[in-house]
Residue, then its C-alpha position, 0 to 999 in steps of 0.5 A: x555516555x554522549x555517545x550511548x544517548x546519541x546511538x538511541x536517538x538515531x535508533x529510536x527515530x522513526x523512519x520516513x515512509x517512502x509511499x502513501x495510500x489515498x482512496x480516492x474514490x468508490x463504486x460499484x460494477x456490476x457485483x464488484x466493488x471497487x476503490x480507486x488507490x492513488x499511492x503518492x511517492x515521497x521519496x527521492x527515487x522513481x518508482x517503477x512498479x508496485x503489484x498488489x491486492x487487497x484484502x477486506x475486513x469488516x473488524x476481524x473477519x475478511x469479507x473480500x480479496x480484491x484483484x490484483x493491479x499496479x501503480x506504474x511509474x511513480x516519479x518522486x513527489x507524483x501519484x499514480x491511481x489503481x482500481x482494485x475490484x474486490x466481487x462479491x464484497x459488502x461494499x459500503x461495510x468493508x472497514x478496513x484494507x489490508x495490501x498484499x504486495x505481489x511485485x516491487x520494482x525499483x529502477x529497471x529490477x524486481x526488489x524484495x516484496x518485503x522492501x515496498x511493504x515496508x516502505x507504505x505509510x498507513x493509516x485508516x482504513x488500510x491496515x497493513x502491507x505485506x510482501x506475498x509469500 
C-alpha cells in the first residue's frame, strides 16, 4: 500500500516548467502592434532556439496573428527578449495571447515542437502553447 501511495505522489506531482514568459514592454509601429517577450530559462540546460508566433484574442475571438521571431540562446537562469508585430490588431483590447511554436532547438538539433510547448509556464495574459502543426 506504502508502495501505491508512493507511485501517485510522484504522479500526481506536478512537473517544473522549464521556460516563462514576461511582456516586457508595448507599442504601436506604424499599424503594428507590438509586444516585446522576454522568456527566462529556469532549467539547468541552455536553450538554442525558440520560433514562434502569437496568436490575439479578445475573449474568444482571435483579432490578430503576430509575426514570427526567436529567442536565441538562453543560458540557464538568463533571458532573452523578442518583439512580435501583430498588423492591424486592437492593440490596447487584445486579452489574451496564445504562442504557436514553430522550431524548438536543443543544443545544436531541432526537437519536437511539442517539447518546447509543453516545457512554457503560462500564466495571464498568455493562454497556451502550442507546436505548429
Amino acid at each position: 500500500m506504502l508502495r501505491l501511495a508512493t507511485v501517485f505522489l510522484i504522479c500526481a506531482t506536478p512537473a517544473v516548467a522549464d521556460y516563462t514568459l514576461q511582456i516586457t514592454e508595448t507599442g504601436k509601429r506604424d499599424y503594428y502592434c507590438t509586444i516585446t517577450v522576454a522568456l527566462t530559462n529556469d532549467s539547468a540546460e541552455p536553450l538554442t532556439e525558440i520560433n514562434a508566433f502569437f496568436l490575439n484574442y479578445i475573449g474568444e475571438q482571435q483579432v490578430g496573428r503576430s509575426k514570427g521571431a526567436s529567442f536565441f540562446n538562453v543560458a540557464p537562469g538568463s533571458s532573452a527578449t523578442a518583439t512580435f508585430e501583430t498588423p492591424n490588431a486592437p492593440c490596447g483590447e487584445v486579452e489574451r495571447y496564445d504562442m504557436v511554436i514553430g522550431a524548438c532547438r536543443l543544443g545544436s538539433s531541432f526537437a519536437d515542437k511539442a517539447i518546447c510547448a509543453d516545457r512554457m509556464a503560462l500564466t495571464a495574459p498568455f493562454g497556451t502553447a502550442t507546436p505548429l502543426d
